[in-house]
N, C-alpha and C positions, 0 to 999 in steps of 0.2 A: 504493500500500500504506500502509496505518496506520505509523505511526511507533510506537504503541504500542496494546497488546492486553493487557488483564488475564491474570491467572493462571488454568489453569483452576480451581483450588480456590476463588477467589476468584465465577468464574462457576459453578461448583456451589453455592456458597452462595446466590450472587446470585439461584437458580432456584428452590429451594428455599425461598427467603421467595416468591418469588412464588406457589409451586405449594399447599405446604404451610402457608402462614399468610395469605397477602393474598386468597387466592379464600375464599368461601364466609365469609365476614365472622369472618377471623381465625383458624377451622379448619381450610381448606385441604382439599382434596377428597375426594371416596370412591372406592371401587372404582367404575366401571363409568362414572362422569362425565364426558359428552364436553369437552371443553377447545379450544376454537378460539382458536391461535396467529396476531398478526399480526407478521410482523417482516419487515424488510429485508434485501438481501444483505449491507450493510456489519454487519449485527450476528448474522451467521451462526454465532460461537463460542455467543453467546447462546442463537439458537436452538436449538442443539445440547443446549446445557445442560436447555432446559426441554423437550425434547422429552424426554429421560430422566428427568427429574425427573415428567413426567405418566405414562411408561409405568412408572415404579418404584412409584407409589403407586397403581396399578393402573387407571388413567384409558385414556381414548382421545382420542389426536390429530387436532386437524382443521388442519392445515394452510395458513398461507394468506403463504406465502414469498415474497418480492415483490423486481422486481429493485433498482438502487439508488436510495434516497431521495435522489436530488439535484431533483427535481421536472421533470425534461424530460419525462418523458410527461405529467406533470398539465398542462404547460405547454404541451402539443402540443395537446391537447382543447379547453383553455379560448380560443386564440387559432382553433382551424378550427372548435368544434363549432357546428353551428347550433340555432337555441333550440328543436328537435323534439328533439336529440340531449338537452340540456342538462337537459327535463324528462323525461327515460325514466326510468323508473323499475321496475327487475326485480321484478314483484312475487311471482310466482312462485316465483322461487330465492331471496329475503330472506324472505320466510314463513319455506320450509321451513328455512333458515337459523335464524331465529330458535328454530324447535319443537323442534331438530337436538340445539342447544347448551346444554350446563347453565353455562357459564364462558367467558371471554375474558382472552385477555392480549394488551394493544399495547405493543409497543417502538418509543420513537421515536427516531429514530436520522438527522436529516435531515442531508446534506452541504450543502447550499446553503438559508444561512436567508432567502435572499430571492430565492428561485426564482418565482417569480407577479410579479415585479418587472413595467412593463409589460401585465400581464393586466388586463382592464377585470372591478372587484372586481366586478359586479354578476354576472358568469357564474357566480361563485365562488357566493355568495349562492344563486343560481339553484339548481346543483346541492341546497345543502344543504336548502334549500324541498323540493326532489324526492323526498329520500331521510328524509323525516321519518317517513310510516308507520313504517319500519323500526326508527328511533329509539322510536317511539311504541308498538310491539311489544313491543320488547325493555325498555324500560321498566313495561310491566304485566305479565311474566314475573316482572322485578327486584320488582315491588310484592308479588306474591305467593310471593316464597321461593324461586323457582326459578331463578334466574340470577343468576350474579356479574361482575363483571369488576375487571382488576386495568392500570392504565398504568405502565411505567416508562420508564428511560432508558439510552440503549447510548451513550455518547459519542462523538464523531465529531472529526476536526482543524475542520469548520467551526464547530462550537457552541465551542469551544476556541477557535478565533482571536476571534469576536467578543465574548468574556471578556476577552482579553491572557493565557489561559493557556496553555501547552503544553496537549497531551492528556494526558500523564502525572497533570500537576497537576487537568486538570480531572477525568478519572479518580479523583483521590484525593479531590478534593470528593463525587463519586456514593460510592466506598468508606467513607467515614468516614459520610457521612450516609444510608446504607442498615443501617450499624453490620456492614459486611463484615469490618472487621479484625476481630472479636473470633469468640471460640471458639463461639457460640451466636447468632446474628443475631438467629433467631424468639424466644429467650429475651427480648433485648434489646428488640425490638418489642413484645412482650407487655410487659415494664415501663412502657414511653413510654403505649403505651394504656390501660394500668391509670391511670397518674397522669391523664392525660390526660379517663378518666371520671371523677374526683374532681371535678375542677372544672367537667365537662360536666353529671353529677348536681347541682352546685348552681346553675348557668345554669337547669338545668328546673325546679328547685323556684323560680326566682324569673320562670319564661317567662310564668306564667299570670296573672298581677299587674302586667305589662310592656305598656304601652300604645304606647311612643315609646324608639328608641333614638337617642340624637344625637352623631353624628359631631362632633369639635371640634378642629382643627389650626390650624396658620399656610395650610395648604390645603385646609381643610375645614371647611364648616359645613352638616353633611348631615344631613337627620330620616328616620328610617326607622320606616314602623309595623309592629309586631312582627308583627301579627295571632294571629286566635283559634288554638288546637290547634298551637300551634307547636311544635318539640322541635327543641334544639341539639347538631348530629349529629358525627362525628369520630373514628377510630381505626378503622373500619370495614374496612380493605384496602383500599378502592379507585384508592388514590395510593401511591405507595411511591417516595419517602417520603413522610409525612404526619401533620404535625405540628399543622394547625388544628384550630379547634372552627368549626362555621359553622351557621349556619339560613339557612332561605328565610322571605323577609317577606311580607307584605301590599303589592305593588306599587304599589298605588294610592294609599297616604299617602306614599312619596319626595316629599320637597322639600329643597330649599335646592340647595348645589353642591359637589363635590369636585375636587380637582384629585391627579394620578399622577405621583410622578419616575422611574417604573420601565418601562423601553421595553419593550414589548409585540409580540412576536413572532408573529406571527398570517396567517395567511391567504399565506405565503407574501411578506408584507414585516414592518417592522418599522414601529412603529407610534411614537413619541414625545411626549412634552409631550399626552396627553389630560387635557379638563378638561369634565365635565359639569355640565348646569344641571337641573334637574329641579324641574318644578309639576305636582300632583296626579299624579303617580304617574310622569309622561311623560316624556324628556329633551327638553326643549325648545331647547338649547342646547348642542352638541358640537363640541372646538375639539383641534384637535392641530399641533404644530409641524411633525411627518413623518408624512406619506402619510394626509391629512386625510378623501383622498378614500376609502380605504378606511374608513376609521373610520365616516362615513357612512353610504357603501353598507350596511356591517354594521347601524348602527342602523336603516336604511330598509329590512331583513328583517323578517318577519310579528315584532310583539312584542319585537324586539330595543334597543325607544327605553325597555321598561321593567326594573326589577332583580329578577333570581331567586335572588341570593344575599347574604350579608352573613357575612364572615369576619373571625376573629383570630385571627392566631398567637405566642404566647408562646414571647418569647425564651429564656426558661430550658428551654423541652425542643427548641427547634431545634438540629441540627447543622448549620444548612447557615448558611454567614455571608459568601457572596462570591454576587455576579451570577453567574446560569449563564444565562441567556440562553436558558430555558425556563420557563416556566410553572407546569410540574409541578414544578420548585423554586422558580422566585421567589416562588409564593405560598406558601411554606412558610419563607422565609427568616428566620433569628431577628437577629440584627446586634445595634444601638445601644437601638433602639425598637422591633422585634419589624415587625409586619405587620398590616396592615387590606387589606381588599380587597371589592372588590363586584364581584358577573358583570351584566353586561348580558344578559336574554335566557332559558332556559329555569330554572323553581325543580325544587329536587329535592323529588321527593313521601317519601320517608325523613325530611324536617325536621315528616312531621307527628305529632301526637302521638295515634298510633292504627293501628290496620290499615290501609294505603295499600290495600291491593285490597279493600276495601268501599266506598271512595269512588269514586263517578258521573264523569264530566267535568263534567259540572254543577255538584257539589259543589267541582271541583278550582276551579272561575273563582269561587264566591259566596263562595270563604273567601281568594282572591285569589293563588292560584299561578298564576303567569305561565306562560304556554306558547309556546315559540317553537322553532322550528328550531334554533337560535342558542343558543350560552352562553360566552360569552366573558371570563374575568376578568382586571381590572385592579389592580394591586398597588400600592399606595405602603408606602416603608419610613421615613415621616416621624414625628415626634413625634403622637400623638395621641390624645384621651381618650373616653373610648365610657362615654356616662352615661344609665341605664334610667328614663326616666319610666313613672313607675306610675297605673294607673287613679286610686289614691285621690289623686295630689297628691303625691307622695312622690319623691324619688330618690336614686339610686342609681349611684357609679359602679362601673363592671364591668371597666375597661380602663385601664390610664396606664401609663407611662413602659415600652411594650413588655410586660406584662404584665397575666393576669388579677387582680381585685381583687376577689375574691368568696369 
């Protein structure tokens, strides 16, 4: 049994920013909109909550209740399945899945963050190859206005132990930076994103003028090309919380190297000390202290050796300022110097600056969004400055001392 469980007032609100403001990019759903729930048995209060919060705002529930996330049966699969099972692919029921659904919510709520421990990552890998159509569906839905989806977090004692927090405390990290204490959550978010487009409006006015942005730390000396039709996306729902601004680049001008002090939770281990080398768009050179071999494996997926994203989060509108040992907040962390981060692996088509559903696949590779199975981001919380070279010779910094400069 959990040692501790939020309130339920605390979980009616918690549902409510997801239902009412995180789906449907900030307005939260209509009458009649199906909602497909995924959650765990350990985040069952959860569920409860947003199952009322979809039937009170007149929605329909797709249920997809799952027993507990400690990873033994993902672990039972990947160690017996053979590589017929590994590439099956339902396509049938994820179609009609996808046609089904106007909305998504995942709760991640894992007891065991290093459940896959042992599993050869390449099976892992395998799977995610398999199940791409569906991703690749549900993303041209997303292009055209018709689907949302929204991730959060249910805290668990395992994400809690590998903090050094109680659950109570780590709890209070998810409350304070979902802005649970306070009498209006969705008010609260609606502020953070309002500010949030202030400074995302002046990144676009200066996106189209932007040839080269360059990464520059004590652990980084990284060139990223902005590329054409680009727009820098952020407050959207899709994360909650979520504090960054980010764009997808031009894959193919990455060079120089960065290096991450932020351990990386992924795939069922925990990943440590990565440090990428990247020429002409590629990583050439990927090194990590812990579980190398998956790190690898990951890169050695269709697309996954190049970068789909390029983020910053400013420390002045983060609430989150401790390790949680998730993802969905370490890349939101604001602390000393704020956050930088890059995903290895799939771009988001929302970074471009235009109708995503009139754009070809043809068009998505000659303007250089990466497409891969894979999207994996890597977070450093080091000092570091993010300066925009411009077509005409000019520059520009846009990032220092954990904040935007624009």
């Amino acid at each position: 049994m959990s040692s501790y469980t939020p309130s339920p007032k605390i979980l009616e609100k918690y549902a409510h920013v997801l239902v009412n403001f995180a789906l449907r990019d900030g307005k939260g759903i209509k009458k009649g909109d199906v909602v497909r729930i995924t959650c765990y048995e350990e985040a069952k209060p959860l569920y409860r909550a947003l199952r009322l919060a979809v039937i009170k705002a007149g929605g329909h529930v797709l249920g997809n209740y799952l027993p507990s996330a400690d990873g033994t049966l993902e672990k039972d699969y990947f160690q017996h399945a053979s590589d017929e099972q590994l590439d099956f692919f339902p396509k049938k029921y994820m179609r009609g899945l996808v046609d089904e659904i106007d909305h998504q919510i995942v709760i991640i709520s894992e007891t065991n963050k290093q459940a896959m421990k042992g599993v050869d990552p390449q099976k892992i890998m395998r799977t995610r190859a398999a199940f791409k159509p569906y991703m690749d569906w549900r993303r041209i839905k997303e292009n055209q206005g018709k689907f949302t989806w929204t991730l959060a977090l249910y805290g668990t004692e395992a994400m809690a132990a590998e903090t050094g927090m109680t659950l109570k405390e780590y709890w209070q990290e998810i409350i304070n930076g979902c802005f649970l204490n306070t009498k209006d959550p969705v008010l609260k978010w609606r502020e953070v994103f309002a500010s949030l487009a202030h400074y995302q409006k002046k990144l676009n006015t200066l996106a189209k003028k932007i040839a080269w942005y360059h990464i520059e730390g004590p652990d980084a000396d990284l060139w990223i090309q902005a590329g054409d039709k680009r727009a820098w996306m952020g407050g959207s729902g899709r994360n909650i919380p979520s504090y960054e601004l980010f764009t997808s680049p031009d894959w193919r001008g990455t060079h120089g190297w960065i290096r991450f002090n932020q351990p990386l939770y992924q795939y069922g281990v925990i990943i440590e000390g990565v440090e990428l080398h990247f020429k002409d768009g590629v990583v050439t050179k990927a090194t990590a202290r812990k579980n190398e071999k998956t790190l690898l494996s990951m890169i050695a997926s269709k697309n996954a050796d190049k970068i789909g994203e390029f983020s910053m989060t400013d420390k002045r509108f983060s609430r989150i300022t401790r390790f949680m040992a998730e993802t969905l907040y370490d890349e939101n962390v604001g602390g000393e110097h704020g956050n930088t981060h890059i995903a290895l692996g799939s771009a988001y088509h929302d970074c471009y600056a235009g109708n995503p559903a009139k754009v070809s696949k043809k068009e998505w590779e000659k303007l250089g969004y990466n497409d891969s199975p894979i999207h994996t981001d890597i977070v450093s919380t080091t000092p570091r400055t993010i300066t925009a070279h411009f077509h005409n010779g000019k520059t520009q910094v846009i990032y220092k001392d954990g904040m935007y400069q624009v």
